[in-house]
KELUMTI-50132 format. One record per atom (N, C-alpha, C): residue in three letters; y, x, z. Coordinates in steps of 0.1 Angstrom, whole numbers, plus 5000, padded with zeros to 4 digits. Example, Ala and Ser with C-alpha at 12.3 -4.5 7.8 and 13.67 -1.06 7.14 Angstrom:
ALA494351325078ALA495551235078ALA496751325078SER497851285071SER498951375071SER500051295079
This chain:
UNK498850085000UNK500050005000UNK501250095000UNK501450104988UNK503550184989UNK504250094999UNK505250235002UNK506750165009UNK507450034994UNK507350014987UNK508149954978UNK507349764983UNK505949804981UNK505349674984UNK505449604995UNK506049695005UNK506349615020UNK507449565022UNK508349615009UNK509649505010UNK509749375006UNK509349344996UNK509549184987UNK510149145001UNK510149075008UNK510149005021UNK511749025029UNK512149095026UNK513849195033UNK514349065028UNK514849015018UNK515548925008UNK515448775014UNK514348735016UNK514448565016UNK515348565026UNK515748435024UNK516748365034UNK515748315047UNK516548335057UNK515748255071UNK515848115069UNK515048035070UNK514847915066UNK515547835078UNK516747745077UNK517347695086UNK518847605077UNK518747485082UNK519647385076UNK520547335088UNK521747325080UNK523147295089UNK524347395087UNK525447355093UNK526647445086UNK526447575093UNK527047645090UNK527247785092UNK528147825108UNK529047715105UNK529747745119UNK528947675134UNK527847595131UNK527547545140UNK526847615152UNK527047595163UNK527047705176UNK525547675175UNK524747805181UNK523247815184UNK523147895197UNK522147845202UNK521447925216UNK520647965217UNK520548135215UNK519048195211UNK518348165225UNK517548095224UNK516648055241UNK515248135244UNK514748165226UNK513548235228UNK513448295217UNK512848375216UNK512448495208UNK510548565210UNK510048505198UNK508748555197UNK508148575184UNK507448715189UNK507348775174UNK505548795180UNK504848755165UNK503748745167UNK502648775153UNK501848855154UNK500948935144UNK499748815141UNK499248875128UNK498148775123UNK496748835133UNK496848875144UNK495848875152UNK496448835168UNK497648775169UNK497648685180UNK498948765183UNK499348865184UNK500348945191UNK501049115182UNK502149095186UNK502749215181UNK502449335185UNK502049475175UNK501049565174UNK502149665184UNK503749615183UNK504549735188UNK504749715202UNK505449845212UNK505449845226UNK506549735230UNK506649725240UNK507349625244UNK509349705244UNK508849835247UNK510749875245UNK511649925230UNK509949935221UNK510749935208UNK511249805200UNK510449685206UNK510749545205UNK512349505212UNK512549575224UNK513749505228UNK514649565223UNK514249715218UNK515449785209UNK515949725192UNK514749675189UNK514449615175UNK515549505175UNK515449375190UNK516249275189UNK517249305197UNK517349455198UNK519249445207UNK519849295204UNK520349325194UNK521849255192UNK521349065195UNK520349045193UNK519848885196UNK520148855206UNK519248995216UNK519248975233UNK520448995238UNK521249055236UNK522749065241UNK523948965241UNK523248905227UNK524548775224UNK523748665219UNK522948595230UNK522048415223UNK523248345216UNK524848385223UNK525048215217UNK525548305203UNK525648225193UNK525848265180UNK526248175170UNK526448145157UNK526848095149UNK525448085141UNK525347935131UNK524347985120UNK524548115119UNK525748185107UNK526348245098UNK525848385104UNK526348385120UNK525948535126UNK524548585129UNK523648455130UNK522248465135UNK521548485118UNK521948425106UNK521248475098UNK521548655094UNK522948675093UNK522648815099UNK522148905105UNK522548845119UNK521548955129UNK520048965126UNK519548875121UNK518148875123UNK517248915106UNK518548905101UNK518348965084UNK518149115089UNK519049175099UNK519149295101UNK517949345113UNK517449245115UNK515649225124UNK514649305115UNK514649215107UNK513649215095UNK513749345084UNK514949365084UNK515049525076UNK514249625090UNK514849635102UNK514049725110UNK512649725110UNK512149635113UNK510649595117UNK510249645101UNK510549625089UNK510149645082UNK510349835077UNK511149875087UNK511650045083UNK510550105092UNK509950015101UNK508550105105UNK507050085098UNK507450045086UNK505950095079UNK505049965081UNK504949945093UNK503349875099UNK503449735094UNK504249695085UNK504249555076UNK504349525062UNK503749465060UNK503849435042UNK504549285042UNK504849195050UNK505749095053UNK506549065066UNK507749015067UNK507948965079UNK508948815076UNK508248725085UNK508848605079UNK509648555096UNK510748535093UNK511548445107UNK512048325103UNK511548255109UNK512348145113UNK512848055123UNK514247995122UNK514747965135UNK514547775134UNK513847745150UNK513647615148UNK514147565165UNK514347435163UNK514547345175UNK513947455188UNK514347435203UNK513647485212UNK513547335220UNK512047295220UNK512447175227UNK511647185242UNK511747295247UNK511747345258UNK512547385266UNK513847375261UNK515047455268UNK515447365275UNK515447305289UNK515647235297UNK516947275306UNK517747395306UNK518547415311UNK519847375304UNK520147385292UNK520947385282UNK521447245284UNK519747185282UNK519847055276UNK520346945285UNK519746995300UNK520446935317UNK522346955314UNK523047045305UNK524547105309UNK525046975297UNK523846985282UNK525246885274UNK524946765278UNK524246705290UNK523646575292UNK525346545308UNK525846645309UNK526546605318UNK527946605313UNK528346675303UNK529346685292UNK529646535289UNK530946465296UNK531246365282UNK531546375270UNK530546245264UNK530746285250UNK532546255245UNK533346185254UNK534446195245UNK535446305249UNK535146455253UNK535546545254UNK535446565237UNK534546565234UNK534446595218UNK533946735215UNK533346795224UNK532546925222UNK531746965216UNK531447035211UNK529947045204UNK528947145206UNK527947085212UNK527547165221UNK526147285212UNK525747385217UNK524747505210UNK523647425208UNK522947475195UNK521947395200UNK520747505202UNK519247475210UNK518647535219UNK517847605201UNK517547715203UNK516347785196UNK515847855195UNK514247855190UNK513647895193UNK513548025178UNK513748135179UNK512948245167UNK511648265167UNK510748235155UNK509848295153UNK509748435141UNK509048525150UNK509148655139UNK507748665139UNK507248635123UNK505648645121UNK505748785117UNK504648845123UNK505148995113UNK503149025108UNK502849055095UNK501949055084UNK501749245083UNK500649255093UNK500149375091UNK499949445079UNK500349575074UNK499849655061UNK498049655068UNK497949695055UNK496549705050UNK496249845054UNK495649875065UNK494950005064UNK495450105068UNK496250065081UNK497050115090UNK496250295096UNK494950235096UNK494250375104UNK493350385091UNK493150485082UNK492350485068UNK492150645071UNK491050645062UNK490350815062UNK490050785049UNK490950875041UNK490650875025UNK489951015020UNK489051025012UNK488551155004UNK488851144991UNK489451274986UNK489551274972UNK488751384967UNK488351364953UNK487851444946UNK488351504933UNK489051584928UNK489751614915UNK488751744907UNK489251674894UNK488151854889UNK489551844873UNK490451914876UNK491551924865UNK491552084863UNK492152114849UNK492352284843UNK491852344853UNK490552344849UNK489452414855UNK489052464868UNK489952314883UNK489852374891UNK488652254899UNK488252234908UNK487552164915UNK488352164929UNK488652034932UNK489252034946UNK489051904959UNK488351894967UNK488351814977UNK489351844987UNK489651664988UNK490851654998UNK490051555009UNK490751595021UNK490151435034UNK491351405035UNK492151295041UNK492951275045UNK492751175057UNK493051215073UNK493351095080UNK494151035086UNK494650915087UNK495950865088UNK495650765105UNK496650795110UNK496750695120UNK498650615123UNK498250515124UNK499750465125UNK499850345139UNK500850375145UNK501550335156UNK500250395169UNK500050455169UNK498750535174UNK499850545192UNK500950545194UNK501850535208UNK502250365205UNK502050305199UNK502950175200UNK504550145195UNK504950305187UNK506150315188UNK506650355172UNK505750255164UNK506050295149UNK506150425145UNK504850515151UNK504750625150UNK503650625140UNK503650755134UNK502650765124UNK502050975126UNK500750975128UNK499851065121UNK499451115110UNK499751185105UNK498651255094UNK497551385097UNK496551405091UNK495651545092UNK494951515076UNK495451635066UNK494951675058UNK493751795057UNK493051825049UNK491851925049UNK491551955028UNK492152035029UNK491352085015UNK491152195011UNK490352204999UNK489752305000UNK488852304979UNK489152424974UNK489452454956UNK488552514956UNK487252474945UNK486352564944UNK486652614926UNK486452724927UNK486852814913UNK485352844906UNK485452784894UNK484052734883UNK484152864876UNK484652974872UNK484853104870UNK484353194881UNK484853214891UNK484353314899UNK483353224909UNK482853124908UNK481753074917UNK481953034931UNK483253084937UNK483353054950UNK485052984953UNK484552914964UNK485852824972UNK487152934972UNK487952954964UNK489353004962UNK490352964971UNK490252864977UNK491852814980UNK491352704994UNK492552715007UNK491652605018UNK493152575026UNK493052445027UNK494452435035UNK494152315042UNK495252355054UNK495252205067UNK496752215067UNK496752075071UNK498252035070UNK498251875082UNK498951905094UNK499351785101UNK500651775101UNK500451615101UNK502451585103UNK502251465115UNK503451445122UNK503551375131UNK505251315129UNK505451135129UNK506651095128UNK506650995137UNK508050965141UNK508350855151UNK510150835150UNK510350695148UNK511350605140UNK512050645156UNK513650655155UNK514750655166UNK514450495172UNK514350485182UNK514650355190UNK515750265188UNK516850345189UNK518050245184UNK518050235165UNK517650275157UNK517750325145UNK516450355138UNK515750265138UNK514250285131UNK514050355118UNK515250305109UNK515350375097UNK515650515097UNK515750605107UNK515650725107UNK514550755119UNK513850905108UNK512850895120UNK512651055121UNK511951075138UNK512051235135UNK510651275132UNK510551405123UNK509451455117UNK509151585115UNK507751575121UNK507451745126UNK505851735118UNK505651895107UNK505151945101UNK504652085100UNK503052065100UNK502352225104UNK501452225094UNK501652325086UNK500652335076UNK500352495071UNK499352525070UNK498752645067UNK497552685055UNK497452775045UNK496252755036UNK496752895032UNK495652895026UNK494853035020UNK494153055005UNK495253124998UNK494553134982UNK493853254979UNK493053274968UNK492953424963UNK492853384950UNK493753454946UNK494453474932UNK493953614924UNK492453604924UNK491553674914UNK491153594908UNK490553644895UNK490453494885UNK490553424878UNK492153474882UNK493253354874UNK493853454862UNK493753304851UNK494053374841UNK495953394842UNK496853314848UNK497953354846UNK498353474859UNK497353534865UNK497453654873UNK497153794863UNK497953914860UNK497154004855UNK496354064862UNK495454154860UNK494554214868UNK494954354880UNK496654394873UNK496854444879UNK497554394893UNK497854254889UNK498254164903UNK497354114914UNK496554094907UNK495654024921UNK495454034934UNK495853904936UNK495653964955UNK495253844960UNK495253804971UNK495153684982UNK496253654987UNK496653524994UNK497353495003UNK497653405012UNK498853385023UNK498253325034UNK499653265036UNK499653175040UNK500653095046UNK500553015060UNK501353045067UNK501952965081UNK503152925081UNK503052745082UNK504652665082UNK504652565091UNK506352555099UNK506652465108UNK507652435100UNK507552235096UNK509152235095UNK509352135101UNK510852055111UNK510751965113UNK512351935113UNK512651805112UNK513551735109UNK513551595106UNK514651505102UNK514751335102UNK514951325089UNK514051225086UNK514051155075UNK515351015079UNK515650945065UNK516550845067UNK516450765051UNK515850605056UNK515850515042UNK516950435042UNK516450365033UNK517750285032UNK517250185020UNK517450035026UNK516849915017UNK518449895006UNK517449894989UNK518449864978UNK517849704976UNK519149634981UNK518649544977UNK518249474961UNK518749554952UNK519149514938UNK517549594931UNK517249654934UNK515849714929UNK514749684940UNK515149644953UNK514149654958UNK513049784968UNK514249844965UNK513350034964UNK513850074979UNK513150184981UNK513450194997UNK513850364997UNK515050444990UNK515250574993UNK515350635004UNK514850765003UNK514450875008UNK515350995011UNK516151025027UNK516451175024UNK516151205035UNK515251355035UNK514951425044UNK515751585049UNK516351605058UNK516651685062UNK516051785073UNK516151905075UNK515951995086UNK514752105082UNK514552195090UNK514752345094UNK512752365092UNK512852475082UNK511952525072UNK511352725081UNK510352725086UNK510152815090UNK508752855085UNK508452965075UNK507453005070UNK506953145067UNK505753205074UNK505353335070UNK504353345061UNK504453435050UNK503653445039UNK502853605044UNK501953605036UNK501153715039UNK500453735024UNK500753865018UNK499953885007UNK498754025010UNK497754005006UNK497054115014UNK495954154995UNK495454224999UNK494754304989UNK495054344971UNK496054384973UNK496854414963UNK496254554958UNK496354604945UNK495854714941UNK497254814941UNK496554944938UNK497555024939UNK498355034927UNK498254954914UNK499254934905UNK499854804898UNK500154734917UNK500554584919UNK501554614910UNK502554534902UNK503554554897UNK504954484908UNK506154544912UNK506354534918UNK507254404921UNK507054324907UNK506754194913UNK506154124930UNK505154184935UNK504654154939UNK504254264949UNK504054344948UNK504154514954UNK505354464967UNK506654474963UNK507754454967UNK507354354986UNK506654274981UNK506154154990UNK504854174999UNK504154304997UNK502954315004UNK503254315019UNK502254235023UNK502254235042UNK502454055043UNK502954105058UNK503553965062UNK505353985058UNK505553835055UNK506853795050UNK507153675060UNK508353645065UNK508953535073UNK510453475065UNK510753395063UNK511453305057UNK511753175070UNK512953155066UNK513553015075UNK514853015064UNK514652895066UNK515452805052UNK515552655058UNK517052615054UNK517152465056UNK516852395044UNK515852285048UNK515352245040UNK515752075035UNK515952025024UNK516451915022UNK515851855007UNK515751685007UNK514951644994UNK515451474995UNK515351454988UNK515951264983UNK514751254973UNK514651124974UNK513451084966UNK514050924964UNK514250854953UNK514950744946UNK513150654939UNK512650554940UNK511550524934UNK511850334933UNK511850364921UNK512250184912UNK511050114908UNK510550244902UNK509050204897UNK508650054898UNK507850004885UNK506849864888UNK505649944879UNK504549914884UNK503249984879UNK502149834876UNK501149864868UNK500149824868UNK498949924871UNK498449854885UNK497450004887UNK498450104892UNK498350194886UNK499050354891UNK500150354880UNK499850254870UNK500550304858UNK501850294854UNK502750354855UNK504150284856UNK504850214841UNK505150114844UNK505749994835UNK506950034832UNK508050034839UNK509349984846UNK509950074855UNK511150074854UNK511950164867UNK511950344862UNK512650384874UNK512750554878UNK512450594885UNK511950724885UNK511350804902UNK512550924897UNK513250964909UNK514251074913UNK514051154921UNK513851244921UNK513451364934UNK514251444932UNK515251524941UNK515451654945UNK515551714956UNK515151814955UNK514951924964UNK515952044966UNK516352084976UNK516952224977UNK516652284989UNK516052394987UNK515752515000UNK517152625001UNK517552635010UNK518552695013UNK518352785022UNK518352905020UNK517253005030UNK518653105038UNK518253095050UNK519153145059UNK518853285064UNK517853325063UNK517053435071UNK515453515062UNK515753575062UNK514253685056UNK513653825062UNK512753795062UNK512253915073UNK511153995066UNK511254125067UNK509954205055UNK509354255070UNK508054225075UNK507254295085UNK507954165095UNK507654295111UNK508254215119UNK509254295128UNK509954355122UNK511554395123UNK512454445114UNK511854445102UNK512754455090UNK513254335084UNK514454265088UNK515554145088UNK516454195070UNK516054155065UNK517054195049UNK518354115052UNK519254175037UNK520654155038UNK520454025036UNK521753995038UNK521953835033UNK522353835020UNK522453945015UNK522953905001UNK521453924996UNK520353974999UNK519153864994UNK518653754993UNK519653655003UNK519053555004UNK519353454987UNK519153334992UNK518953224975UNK518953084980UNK519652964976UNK519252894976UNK518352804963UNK517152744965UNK516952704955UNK516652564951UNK516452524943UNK517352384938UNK516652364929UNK515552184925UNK514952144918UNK515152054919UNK515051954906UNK514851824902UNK513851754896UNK513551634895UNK512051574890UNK512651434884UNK512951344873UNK513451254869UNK512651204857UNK511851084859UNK511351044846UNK511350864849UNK511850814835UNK512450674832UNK511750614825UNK510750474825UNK510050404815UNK510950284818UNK510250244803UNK510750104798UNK509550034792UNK509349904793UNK507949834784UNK508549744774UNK507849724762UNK508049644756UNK507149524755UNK507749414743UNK506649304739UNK505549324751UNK506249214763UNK504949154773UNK504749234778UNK504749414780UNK504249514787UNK503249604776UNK503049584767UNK502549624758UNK502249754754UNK503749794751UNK504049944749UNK505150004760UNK504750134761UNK505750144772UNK506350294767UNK507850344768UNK507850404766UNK508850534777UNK508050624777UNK508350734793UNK509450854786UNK510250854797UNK510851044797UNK511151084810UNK510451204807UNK510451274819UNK511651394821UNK512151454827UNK513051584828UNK512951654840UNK512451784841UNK512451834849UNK513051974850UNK513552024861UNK514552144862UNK514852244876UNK514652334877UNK515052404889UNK515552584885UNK516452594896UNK516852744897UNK516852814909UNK516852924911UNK517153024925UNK518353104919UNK519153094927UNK520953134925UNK521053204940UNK521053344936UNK521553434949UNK522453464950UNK522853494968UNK524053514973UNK524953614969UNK523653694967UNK524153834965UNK524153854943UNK523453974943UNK523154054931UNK521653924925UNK521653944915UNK520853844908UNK519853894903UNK519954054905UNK518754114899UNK517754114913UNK517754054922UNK516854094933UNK515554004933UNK514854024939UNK512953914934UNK512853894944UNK512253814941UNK512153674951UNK510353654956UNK510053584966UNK508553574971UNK508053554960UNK506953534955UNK505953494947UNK505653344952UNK505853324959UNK505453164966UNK506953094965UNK507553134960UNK509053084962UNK509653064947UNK508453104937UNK508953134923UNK508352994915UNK508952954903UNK508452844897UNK507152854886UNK506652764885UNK505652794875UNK505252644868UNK505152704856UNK505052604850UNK503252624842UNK503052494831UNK502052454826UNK501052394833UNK499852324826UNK498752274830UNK499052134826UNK498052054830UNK497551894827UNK498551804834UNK499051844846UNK499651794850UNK501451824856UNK501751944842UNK502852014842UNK503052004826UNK502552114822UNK502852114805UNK501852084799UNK501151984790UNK500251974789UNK500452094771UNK498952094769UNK498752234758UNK498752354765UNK498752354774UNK498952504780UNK498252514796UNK497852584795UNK497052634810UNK497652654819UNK497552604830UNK497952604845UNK498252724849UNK499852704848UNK500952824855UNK500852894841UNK500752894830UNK500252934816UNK501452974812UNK502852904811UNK504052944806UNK505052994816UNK505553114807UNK506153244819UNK504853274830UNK503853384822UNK503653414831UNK504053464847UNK503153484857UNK503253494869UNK504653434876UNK505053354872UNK506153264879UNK507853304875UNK508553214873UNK509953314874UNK511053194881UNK512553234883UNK513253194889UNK513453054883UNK514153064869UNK514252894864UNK513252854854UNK513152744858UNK512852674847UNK513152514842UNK512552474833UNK512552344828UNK511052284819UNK511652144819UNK510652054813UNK511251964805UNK510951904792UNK511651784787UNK510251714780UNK509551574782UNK508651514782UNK509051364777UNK508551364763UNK508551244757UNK507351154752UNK507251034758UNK505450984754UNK505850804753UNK504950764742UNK504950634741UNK503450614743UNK503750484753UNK501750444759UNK501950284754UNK500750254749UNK500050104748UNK498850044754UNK498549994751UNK497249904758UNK496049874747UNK494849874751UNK493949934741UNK493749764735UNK493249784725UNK492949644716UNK491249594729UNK491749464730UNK490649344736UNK490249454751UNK491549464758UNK491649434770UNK493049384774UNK492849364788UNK493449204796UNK495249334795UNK496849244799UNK497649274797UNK497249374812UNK496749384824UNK497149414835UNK496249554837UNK495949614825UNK494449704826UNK495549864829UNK494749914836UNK496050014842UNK495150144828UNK494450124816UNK494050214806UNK494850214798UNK495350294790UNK496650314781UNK496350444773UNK496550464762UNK496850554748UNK497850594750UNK498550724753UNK499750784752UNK499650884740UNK501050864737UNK501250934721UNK502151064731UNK502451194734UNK503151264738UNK503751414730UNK505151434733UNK505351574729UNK506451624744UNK505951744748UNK506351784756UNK507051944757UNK507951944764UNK508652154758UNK509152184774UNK509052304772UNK509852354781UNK509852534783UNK510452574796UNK510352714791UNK510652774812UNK510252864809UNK510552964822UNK510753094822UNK512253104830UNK512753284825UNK513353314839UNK513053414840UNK514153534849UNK515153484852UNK516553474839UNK517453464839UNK518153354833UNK519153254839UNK519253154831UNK519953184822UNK520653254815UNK521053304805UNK519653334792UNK518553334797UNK517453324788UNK516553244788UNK517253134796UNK516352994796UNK515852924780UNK517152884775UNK517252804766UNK516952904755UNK516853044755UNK516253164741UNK515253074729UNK514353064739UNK512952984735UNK512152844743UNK511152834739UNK510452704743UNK509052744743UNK508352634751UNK506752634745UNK506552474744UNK506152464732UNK506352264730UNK504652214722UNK504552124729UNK502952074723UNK503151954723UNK502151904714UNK502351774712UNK500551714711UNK500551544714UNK499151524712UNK498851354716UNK497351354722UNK497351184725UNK496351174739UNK496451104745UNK496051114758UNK495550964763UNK494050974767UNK493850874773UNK493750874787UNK494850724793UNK495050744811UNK494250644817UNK493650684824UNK493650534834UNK494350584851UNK494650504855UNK495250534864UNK495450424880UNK494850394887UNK494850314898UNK494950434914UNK494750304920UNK495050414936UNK493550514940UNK492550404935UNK491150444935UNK490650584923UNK491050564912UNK490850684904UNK491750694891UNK491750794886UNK492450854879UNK492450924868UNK492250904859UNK491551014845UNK492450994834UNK492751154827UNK493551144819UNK492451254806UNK492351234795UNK491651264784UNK492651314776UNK492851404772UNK493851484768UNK493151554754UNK493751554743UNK493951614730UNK495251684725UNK495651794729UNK496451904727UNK496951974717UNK497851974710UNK498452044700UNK499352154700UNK499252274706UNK499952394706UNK501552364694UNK502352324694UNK503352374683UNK504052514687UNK503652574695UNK504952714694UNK503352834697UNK503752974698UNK502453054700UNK503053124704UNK504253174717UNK504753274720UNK503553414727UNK504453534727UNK503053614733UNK502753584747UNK503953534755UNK503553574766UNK503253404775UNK502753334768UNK502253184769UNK500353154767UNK500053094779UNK498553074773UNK498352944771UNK498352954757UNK497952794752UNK496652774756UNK496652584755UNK495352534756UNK495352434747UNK494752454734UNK494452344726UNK493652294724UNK492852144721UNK492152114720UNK491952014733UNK490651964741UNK490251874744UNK491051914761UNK491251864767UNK491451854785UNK491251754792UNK490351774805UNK489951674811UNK490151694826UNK491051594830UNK491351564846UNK491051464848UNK490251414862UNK489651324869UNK489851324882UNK490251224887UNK490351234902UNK489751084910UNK489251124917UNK488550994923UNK488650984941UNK488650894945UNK489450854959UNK488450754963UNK487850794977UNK487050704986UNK487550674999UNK488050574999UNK488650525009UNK487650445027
């Protein structure tokens, strides 16, 4: 269940007839789940309905407000895919009802009337899930676990614990293994911001690889804490629920078994390395999909690492005029035609590292960009263009998809016609020199459960220092939930 799905519901009107100015008496307030009772604690609830509990008497006008402004919160903690309120008669409020019974009526007053809120609130689906994936894409094999726990304190908190781990069909053995936990919990006064703390660690070895030369090869290791607040925010005109994340990026890299004619690419970086960088990303998602497959809408991402500090060993602190910040973007727009039929995608994608200092200085290997593969550039092999990584790059991705003859409009299987280019250099001044551009046709399927893309490749450019892949490619990915 996406964040996009658990909105529909923000919008309706609270169901309630009569004017606007007419005085109301909040007398009770009960919010109640499709299994008898609300899943959250009792102090993120009173925080939820501050403003109800503080001021019962109210106006129509102000109570469909306030409680419009209920239903966005309850909804900024995840744990609903609906929340329905409505305000009805309280024909239990016996105190109220004793005060306008002593009121003459030809004072002419008009007295509150008693009510009752109901907040139904409609559990997501799969609150606590252990998902396994399996992928076997440009030639890698990879299992993922993932387990999720959510409100696990009562306090629209959420868990994660990732586990994976790459087996290499070339050299025969498990290459790559990573764990990754995150832990989040919504502000009490402020649900839509929440704070977020992240530990992740994994281990590659980068023998094997064809976009490694042989005089590079090495292993490597990473240790990372980042944490910091995320903050959404309901559009109500698309429906979409944006993303920005801010705060503080601390990571040690470790390259170990390097030969003695590493190029100093990479030479430069042997040992342990330490990095702290403020780290920051927005993420914009419009999208309508069938399946996985997107119809409709934009997905927006940017990112910028902004690195404050670098450490070679563990007391060699570098200048600051080594430092960089770096800066990427991810943007691709569809449109459907005739009924959903055809649909047509562009993608754009872009990033740089712009230093403080001198520009000729190199940067981590883990910090550099890389392009190509099935699910970067398709025609070309994973990390295939500019070799071994460089500072900028780009992507420009154009594809028209349809629906196959005698199946249903809603089949998430589609025929993509695609041509795609782009390039990766050192220097942006040699960005735009050249390209590597392929063209071809691709069969997708695409849902939450699996994923297969059948790819036929057309190489159009043959630079030297590019490893095409022409001809057939096949990624699969399959998810047991």
């Amino acid at each position: 269940m996406t964040e996009n799905e658990l909105l529909h519901s923000a919008h309706e009107e609270i169901d309630l007839q009569g004017s606007e100015t007419k005085p109301l008496y909040i007398s009770k307030i009960s919010l109640t789940g499709e299994e008898g009772s609300s899943p959250l604690s009792d102090s993120l609830c009173k925080a939820i309905l501050g403003d109800a509990l503080s001021q019962p008497l109210q106006n129509v006008e102000n109570s469909i407000h306030v409680f419009e402004h209920v239903k966005r919160k309850l909804l900024f903690t995840g744990l609903f895919k609906d929340v329905t309120v409505t305000l009805d008669n309280d024909i239990d409020g016996a105190p109220l009802g004793m005060l306008r019974k002593g009121i003459p009526q030809s004072l002419g007053l008009e007295m509150p009337l008693l009510t009752h809120v109901r907040i139904w609130l409609h559990p997501a689906v799969n609150l606590d899930s252990l998902m396994a994936t399996t992928t076997l894409s440009d030639d890698v094999i990879s299992l993922v676990g993932r387990k999720t726990w959510r409100n696990l304190l009562g306090q629209a908190d959420a868990e994660t614990l990732n586990l994976g781990f790459h087996w290499n069909p070339v050299s025969s053995h498990w290459d790559a293994k990573s764990i990754k936990g995150a832990f989040s919990l919504p502000l009490v006064k402020v649900p839509s911001v929440r704070a977020v703390l992240e530990v992740q660690s994994s281990q590659r070895d980068l023998r094997s690889r064809p976009f490694i030369t042989q005089e590079d090869e090495h292993t490597e290791q990473e240790f990372s804490v980042d944490a910091g607040f995320e903050k959404r925010w309901l559009c109500d005109k698309s429906r979409s629920m944006p993303l920005l994340y801010t705060g503080i990026s601390v990571a040690r890299r470790n390259l170990q078994r390097l030969g003695p004619k590493a190029s100093q690419l990479y030479s430069t970086f042997a040992g342990p390395f330490d990095k702290t960088s403020i780290l920051s990303y927005f993420t914009h998602d419009t999208r309508k999909c069938v399946g996985s497959f997107p119809l409709s809408g934009f997905q927006l991402t940017c990112k910028n690492d902004y690195v404050i500090s670098q450490w070679q060993g563990a007391s060699k602190q570098l200048p600051q005029s080594k430092n960089f910040d770096k800066a990427e973007f991810q943007f691709q727009h569809h449109a459907s035609y005739w009924a959903n039929r055809i649909t047509r995608s562009l993608e754009l994608e872009g990033g740089g590292i712009y230093f403080l200092g001198s520009e000729t200085e190199t940067v981590h290997p883990q910090d550099r960009f890389y392009l190509g593969g099935l699910n970067s550039l398709k025609g070309f092999h994973y990390n295939g263009v500019g070799l071994g990584g460089r500072n900028f790059y780009y992507k420009l991705g154009l594809s028209v998809s349809h629906k196959l003859i005698n199946t249903p409009l809603e089949s998430p299987l589609r025929l993509q016609y695609f041509l795609n280019a782009g390039n990766s250099a050192g220097d942006f001044k040699t960005i735009f020199d050249s390209y590597a551009a392929a063209t071809g046709v691709s069969l997708l399927y695409k849902t939450p459960e699996a994923v297969m893309d059948l790819t036929y490749a057309h190489p159009l450019t043959a630079r030297p220092g590019d490893l095409s892949k022409p001809g057939l490619s096949l990624g699969v990915s399959l998810s047991f939930f």
